[in-house]
N, C-alpha and C positions, 0 to 999 in steps of 0.2 A: 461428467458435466461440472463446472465452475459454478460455486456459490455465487451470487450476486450482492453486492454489497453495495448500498449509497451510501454518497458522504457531501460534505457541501465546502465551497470553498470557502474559506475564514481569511479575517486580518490577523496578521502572528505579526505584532512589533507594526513597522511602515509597510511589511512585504503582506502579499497573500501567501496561502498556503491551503492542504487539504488536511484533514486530521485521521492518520489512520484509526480506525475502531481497534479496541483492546481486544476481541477476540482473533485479529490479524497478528497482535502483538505479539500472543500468544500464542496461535500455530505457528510461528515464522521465525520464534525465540530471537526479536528484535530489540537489542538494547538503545537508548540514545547512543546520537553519534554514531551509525551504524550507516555504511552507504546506500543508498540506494539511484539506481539507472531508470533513466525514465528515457521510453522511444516514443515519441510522437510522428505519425504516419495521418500528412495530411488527407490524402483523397479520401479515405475513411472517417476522420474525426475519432483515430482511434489514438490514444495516451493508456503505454502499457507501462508498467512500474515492474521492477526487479530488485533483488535484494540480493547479492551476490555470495553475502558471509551469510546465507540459509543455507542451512541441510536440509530443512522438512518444512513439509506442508500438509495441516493434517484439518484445514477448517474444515466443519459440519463433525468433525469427532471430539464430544465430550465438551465441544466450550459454550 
């Protein structure tokens, strides 16, 4: 089962933006600059995010 994480969307500069949590940061060993794929699938109101240069995902261990 997937940890549930809220976040809220912020101003960054004129744009919005969401701000990933630092314990994402860190299971996910995401530097700045780092891509990331976002699918948005309307019928659902579902927005999935991806990180393509991740190897692991270890949230809910140790952070």
């Amino acid at each position: 089962m997937a940890d549930k994480i809220t976040t809220r969307i912020t101003r960054i500069g004129n744009s919005k933006g969401i701000i990933v949590p630092t314990s994402v940061i860190k299971a996910l060993s995401l530097e700045e600059g780092d891509l990331v794929e976002l699918v948005y699938q309307e019928e659902v109101q579902l927005l999935t995010a991806s990180f393509p240069s991740t190897k692991q995902l270890k949230l809910g261990e140790g952070s």
